[in-house]
Structures are given as structure tokens and as C-alpha cells.
N, C-alpha and C positions, 0 to 999 in steps of 0.2 A: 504493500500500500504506500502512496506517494508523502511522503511526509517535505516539510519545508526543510532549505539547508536554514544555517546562521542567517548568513545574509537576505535571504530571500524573507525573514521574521523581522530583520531590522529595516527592510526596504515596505516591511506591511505597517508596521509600528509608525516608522518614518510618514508614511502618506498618513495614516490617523490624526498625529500631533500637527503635519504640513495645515490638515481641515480645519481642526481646532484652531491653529493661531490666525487663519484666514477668519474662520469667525469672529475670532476676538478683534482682530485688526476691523474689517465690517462695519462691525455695531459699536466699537469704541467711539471712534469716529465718525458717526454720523453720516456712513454712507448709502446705509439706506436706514428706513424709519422704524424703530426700536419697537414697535407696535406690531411691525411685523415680520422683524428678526430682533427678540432679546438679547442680550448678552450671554452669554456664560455666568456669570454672575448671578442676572436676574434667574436664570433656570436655575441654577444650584440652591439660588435661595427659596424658590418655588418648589422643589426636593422638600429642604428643611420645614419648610412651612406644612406639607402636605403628610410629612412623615408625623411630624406632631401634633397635628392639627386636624389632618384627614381632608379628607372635597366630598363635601358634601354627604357626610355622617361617615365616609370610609377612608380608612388610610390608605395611604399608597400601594403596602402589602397585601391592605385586606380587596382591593381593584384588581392588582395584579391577581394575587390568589383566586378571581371568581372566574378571572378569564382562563386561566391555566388549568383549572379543574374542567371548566366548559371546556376546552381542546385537549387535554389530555383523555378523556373520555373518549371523545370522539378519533379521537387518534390510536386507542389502544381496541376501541368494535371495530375502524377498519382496518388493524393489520389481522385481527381471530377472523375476519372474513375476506378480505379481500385476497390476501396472500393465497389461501387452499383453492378458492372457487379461481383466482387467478391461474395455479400451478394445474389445476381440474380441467378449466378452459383450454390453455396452451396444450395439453396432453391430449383430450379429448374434442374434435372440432364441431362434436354433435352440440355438447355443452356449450361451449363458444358462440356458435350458432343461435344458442336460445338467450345468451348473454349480452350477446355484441351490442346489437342494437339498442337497447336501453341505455349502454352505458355511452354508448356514442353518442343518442340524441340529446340524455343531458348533459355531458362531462361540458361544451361549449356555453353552455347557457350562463348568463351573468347570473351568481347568488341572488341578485334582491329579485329576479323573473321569476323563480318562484317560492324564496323566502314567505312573502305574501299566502300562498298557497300552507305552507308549514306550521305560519302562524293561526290559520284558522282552524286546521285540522287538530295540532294540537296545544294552542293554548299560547301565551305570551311568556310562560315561565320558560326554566332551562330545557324544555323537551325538546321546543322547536328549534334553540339555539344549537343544541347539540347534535342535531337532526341534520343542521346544515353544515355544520364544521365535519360531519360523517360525511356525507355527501363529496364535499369538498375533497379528502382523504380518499375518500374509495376510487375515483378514478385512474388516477396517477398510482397508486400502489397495485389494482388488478391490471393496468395496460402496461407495464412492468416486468410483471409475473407472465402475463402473458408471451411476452418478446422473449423474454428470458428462456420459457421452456421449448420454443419452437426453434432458437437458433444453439440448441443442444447439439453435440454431434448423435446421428442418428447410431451409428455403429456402437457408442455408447451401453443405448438402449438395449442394443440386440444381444451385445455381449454379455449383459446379465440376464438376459431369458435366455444365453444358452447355456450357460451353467444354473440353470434351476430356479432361477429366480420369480417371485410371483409379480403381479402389477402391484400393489402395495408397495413392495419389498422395493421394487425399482423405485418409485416415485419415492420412498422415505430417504432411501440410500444412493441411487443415482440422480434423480432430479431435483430433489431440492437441494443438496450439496449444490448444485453445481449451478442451478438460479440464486444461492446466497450473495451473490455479489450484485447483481444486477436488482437485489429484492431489496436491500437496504439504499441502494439508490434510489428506489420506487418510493418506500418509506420516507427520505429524505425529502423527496421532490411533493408531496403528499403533504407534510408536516411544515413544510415554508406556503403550499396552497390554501392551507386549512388558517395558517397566519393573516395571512392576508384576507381571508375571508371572516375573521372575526371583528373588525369592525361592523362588517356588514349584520353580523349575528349580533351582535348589540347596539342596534341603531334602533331595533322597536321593542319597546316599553322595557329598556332594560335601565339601571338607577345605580349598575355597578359595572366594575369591570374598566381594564387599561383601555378600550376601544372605546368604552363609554366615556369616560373621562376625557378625554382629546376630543369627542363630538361634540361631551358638554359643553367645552372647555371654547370650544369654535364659536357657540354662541354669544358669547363674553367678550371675545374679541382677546382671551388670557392667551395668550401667543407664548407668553412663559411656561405655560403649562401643557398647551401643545408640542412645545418644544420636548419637555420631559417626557412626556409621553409617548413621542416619536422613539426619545433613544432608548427608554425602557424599554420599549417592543424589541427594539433592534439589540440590542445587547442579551435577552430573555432568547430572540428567534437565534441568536450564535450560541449560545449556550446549549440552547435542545437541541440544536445537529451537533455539533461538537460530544454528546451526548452518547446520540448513535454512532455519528464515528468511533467515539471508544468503542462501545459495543461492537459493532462490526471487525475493527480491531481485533478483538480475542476471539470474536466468533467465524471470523471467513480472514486466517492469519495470512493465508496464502493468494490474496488479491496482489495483484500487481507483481508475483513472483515469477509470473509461468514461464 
């Protein structure tokens, strides 16, 4: 697996702090209007303030915490389904066949086309939110799975049914071994979709949550708090792939060895 040298950690580091003092230089000076780029300053103090204080009866962790349970949820029913009906589909084209199209007509569609639809069926609380951060995950994790099992080598396959081997036995011990690397990519790409789509899952009747707060926060004109809010996601979303990466790591050691 690709890991960074030295240099290529102090050349990412480097561009991070390059952003930062742009910012600072920016909003120090007055070149564009403070209202709608804070300072560094102002955001860190809108941290402190939020962290003590809370927005709007919740703290920072307790926003952060409502979103991360709503996506963590929904990120852990699409890998117990998507992965197997994914690794099922690829193997079997019957199955596939009965799958495809569903997932194809909606994987395109913008969340809030039929959020709308979610929230009447089941209700304004966590159901529908976590209805759609699924949604959002399932596609990208079974089209994955999918790719994954069909550019298997076929010889493979045969070679364990001719030593005795049953369909279970293959799919446990030759094809999922061998989609592990292409399934935690699926994961990855799944769990930054499902990111992005939680604002969208807390933009109706929702009173908590990091999406929520930055939407509140938009009405206010609090740009300091927009601001926080943008790099809390951003910092929160490197952290959960950085996450998987370990995992993957110890679980598929031999990526990037062959």
C-alpha cells in the first residue's frame, strides 16, 4: 500500500500552513469583507465560545456527535448489505440483472429529489435522515463490489472447483480475498458521498447536528461559525478515511505488493 515519503508529508503540511497564512494575510487586511471571510481569530474564538457555551442549546460535540451517529449508522447497514448483494451480483448476473437497474436509476439523482419522499414516508426524526445517508453509501460501495468480482481472473475460479471446492467455499476464500482491495475503496468513496450528503439530511426539521449548525448559522449571516463548521466536517471526513485506511492496512496487507 502507497504510503507518503518524508518529503512528500512536509510538501502536504507545507500547502496546509501556505492556506492558512493566505487566510490570515486576507482578512487581516481588509481585502475582502470580514463578514464574509472571518479571520482565524474570529473562528477560533467562535470554537471557544461554542464549546462553552453551545449554539443553540448544543455544544459543538454534542452537533458533531448527532451527525456522526446519523452517518455512522448508515455507513455500517451499507457495508452488512451492500458488500455481499455487491460480491452476489458480480458473481451471479441473474442477480445483477434484478439489481442493476434500481441502483442505476437512483445512484444519479440529487438527495433532496427524493429526501422529500423519505421525509413523508417516515417521519422528520433520525429515520428519514439515516434513510438517506444509506442511500447515499449503498451505491458506491455495491458498484465496487460489483467491478471488483467480474475483473477477477476467471482461471482463478476454476482452479478451486477443481480441487473440490464448493460455490460458498470459492466466494468466502477466493473472491472476497481478492475484491478486498477494490471493497475498501468502494467503502471509502461511499463514506466521503454519505459526507457530503449530510447536510442535505439535516436541512429538514432537524435542531442539531454539524450540517445543521453551518445552515443555521447561514441565516445569521455568522460566517465565523460557518467557517468552523466547514473545517470541523473537513478535519472529522480525514479522520474516518484515514480510519479505514488503517483498517485496510492490516486487513488487505498485500495491496500495492503484487
Amino acid at each position: 500500500m502507497y504510503r507518503k515519503t518524508a518529503t512528500e508529508k512536509i510538501l502536504s503540511w507545507g500547502t496546509a500552513v501556505s492556506i492558512l497564512f493566505l487566510w490570515l494575510i486576507v482578512s487581516e487586511f481588509g481585502m475582502i469583507d470580514q463578514n464574509l471571510v472571518p479571520t482565524p481569530q474570529a473562528v477560533f474564538a467562535a470554537f471557544i465560545e461554542i464549546m462553552e457555551n453551545g449554539y443553540k442549546n448544543f455544544t459543538l460535540l454534542e452537533h458533531l456527535g448527532e451527525s456522526m451517529k446519523r452517518l455512522v449508522i448508515a455507513f455500517v447497514l451499507s457495508c452488512v448489505t451492500a458488500v455481499p448483494l455487491g460480491i452476489a451480483s458480480g458473481y451471479n448476473s441473474r442477480i445483477r440483472a434484478i439489481f442493476e437497474p434500481i441502483i442505476e436509476f437512483y445512484r444519479p439523482l440529487p438527495p433532496l429529489a427524493y429526501y422529500t419522499l423519505l421525509v413523508l414516508w417516515m417521519g422528520i426524526e433520525n429515520e428519514s435522515k439515516i434513510s438517506l445517508l444509506y442511500l447515499a453509501c449503498f451505491a458506491p460501495a455495491y458498484i465496487s463490489c460489483v467491478s471488483a468480482v467480474i475483473k477477477i481472473r476467471e482461471d482463478y475460479i476454476n482452479s478451486a472447483f477443481t480441487v473440490g471446492a464448493s460455490r460458498l467455499q470459492v466466494i468466502v476464500h477466493v473472491i472476497f480475498p481478492a475484491c478486498l482491495p477494490d471493497i475498501f475503496t468502494g467503502l471509502r468513496t461511499s463514506l466521503g458521498v454519505a459526507y457530503t450528503t449530510l447536510v442535505s439530511a439535516e436541512m429538514v426539521a432537524a435542531n442539531s447536528g454539524i450540517g445543521w449548525m453551518v445552515l443555521d448559522a447561514s441565516r445569521y449571516l455568522r460566517s465565523d461559525i460557518i467557517f468552523l463548521g466547514i473545517i470541523v466536517m473537513g478535519i472529522t471526513g480525514i479522520l474516518l478515511d484515514r480510519g479505514i485506511q488503517l483498517i485496510e492496512r492490516r486487513v488487505v496487507p498485500w495491496k500495492g505488493k503484487e
